[in-house]
N, C-alpha and C positions, 0 to 999 in steps of 0.2 A: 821595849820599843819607845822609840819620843815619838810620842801625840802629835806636839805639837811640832815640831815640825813636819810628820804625818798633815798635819792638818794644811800648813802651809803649803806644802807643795801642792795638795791636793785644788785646796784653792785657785793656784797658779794656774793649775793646768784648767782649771773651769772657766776663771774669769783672767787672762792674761794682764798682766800689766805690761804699759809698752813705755819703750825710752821715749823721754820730752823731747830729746834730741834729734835722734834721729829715726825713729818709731820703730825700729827694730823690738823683739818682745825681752824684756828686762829677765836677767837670770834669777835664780833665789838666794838673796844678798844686797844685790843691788839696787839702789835707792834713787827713783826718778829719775835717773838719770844714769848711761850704761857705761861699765868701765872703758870701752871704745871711746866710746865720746869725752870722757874726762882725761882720756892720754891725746886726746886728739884736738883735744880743744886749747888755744895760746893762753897762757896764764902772764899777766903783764907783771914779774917778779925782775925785770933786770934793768928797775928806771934811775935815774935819782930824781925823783918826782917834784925836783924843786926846777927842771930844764926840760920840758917836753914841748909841744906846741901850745898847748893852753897856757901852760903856765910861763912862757914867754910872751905870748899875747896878752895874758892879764897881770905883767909884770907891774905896773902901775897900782894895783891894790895891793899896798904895801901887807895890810892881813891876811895874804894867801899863804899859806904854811906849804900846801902840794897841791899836786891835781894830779889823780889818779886812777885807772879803771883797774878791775879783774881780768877782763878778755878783750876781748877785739871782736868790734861788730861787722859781717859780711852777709852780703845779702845771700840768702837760702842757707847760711851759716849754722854752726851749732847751736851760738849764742840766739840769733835770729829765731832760731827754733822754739828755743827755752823760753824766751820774753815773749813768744807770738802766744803759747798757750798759756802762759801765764796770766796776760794780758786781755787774751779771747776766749780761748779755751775755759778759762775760770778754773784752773788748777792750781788755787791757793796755795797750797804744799808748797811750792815750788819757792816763794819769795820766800821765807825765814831761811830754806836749805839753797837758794844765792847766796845769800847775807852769811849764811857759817861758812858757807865757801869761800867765799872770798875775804872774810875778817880771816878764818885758820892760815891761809894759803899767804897773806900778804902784812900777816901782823908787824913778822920779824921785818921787813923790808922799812920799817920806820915811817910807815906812809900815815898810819891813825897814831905817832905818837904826840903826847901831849893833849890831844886830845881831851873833851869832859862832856861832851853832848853827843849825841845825834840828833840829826834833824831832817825828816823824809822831807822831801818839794809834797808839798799837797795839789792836788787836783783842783779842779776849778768843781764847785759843790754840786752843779749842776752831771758832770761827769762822773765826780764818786758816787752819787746814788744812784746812775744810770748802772756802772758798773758793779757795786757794791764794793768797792776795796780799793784802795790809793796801795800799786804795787811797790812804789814806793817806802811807804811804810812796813811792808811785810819783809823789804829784802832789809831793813833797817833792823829789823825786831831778831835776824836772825845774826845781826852783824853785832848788835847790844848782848847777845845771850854770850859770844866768845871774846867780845872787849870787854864785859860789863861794865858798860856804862848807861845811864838813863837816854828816852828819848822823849824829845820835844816835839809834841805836835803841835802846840799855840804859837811859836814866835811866826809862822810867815802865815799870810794867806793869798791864793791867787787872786788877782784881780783883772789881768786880761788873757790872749791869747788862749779864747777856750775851744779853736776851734782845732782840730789835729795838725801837727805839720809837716805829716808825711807828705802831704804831692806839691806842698811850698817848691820853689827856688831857695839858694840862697840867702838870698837878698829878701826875701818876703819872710824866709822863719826869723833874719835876724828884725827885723823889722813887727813884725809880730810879736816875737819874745819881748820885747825891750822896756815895758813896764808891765809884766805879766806876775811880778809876786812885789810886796808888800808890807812894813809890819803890822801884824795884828794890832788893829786899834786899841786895845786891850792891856797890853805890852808896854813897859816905863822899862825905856831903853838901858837904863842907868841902872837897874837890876841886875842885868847879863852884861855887863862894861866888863871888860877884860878875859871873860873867857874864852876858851877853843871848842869850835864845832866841827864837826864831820858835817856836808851839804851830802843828803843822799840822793839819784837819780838813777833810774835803771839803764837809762842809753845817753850818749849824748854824742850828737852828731855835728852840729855846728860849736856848739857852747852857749849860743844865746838864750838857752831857756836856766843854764846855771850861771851865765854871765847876769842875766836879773836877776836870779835868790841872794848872789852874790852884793849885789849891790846896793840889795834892800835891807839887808843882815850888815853893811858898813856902815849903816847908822847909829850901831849900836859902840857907845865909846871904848878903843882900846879892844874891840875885839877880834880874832882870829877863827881862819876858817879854814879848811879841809876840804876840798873838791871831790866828789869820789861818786864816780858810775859804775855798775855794774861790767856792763861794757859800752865799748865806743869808737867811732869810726875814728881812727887814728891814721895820720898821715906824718911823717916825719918831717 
């Protein structure tokens, strides 16, 4: 007899695990998230991530190499789902297994090549230790285990928009964002002159909270960047 999967089921059936997605209860196998929901949810695998809307908008910052997400954000959505308890819920697990999700699912697509950093958007300090965790970083940490590459948490820091921009307008999140990161005062630009980053961000809705990491990171000489959210409201 296997024990131990005696013992897992047994588990199961006492303390249910339910999908992040759509709360249905998880079979024995399946990982946070339920095969329903991974055939059901949009994977953004058929871009040339050098011609989307963002990256026609920010055609002007000659260092954008791509801009590109994993999913597509809707409201009461899959994705919506997964970043709400992530986010609220405090179901850590969740960001490294985004992050292998979508580095696995999107490597071949050319979107992280070139590539030599990662770099999560940090929280404004007041909100990471409210929260306890910049989810950002967590979906980073899981996207560095399948690119392997290092990640940087010193080059940006926030410095404004600390307040949410969910019930913003338009017009008030881009205006909010627009000098909300930084570089680290810390930071001699001329160190990281010429490299390529991945900019991580779990949603992005307008683009003005990655249009300023973007922009604070162009200080740096000769270097290249990587747009990359999780998911995000995409409009053609």
């Amino acid at each position: 007899m296997d024990f131990r999967k005696l013992y897992y089921s047994l588990a199961d059936l006492l303390l249910p695990r339910m999908c992040n997605g759509c709360g249905c209860r998880l079979a024995l196998g399946e990982e946070l998230v339920c095969t329903k929901c991974m055939l059901t949810m949009p994977v953004e695998h058929k871009h040339d991530w050098r011609y989307n809307r963002h990256a026609n908008d920010w055609a002007g910052h000659e260092g954008l190499a791509g801009v590109g997400a994993y999913t597509r954000y809707t409201h009461d959505g899959i994705a919506a789902h997964i970043i709400h308890n992530l986010k609220y819920y405090r179901h850590t697990a969740l960001g490294p297994w985004m992050g292998r999700q979508a580095a696995q699912q999107l490597r071949a697509t050319g979107l992280f090549d070139g590539a030599e950093a990662i770099v999560p958007l940090p929280l404004a300090p007041q909100r990471h230790r409210r929260r306890g965790f910049n989810q950002s970083e967590l979906i980073a940490q899981g996207m560095a285990e399948v690119l392997q590459l290092p990640i940087v948490t010193t080059l940006l820091r926030r410095t404004g928009a600390f307040e949410s921009q969910t019930h913003f307008s338009y017009a008030q999140r881009l205006e909010n964002a627009r000098e909300a990161f930084s570089l680290n005062p810390d930071v001699h630009p001329d160190e990281y002159a010429g490299r390529h980053f991945i900019l991580v961000d779990d949603v992005m809705t307008t683009g003005a909270t990655m249009l300023s990491a973007i922009t604070a990171i162009e200080q740096i000489p000769d270097t290249r960047f990587t747009a990359f959210c999780w998911a995000w409201v995409y409009k053609s």
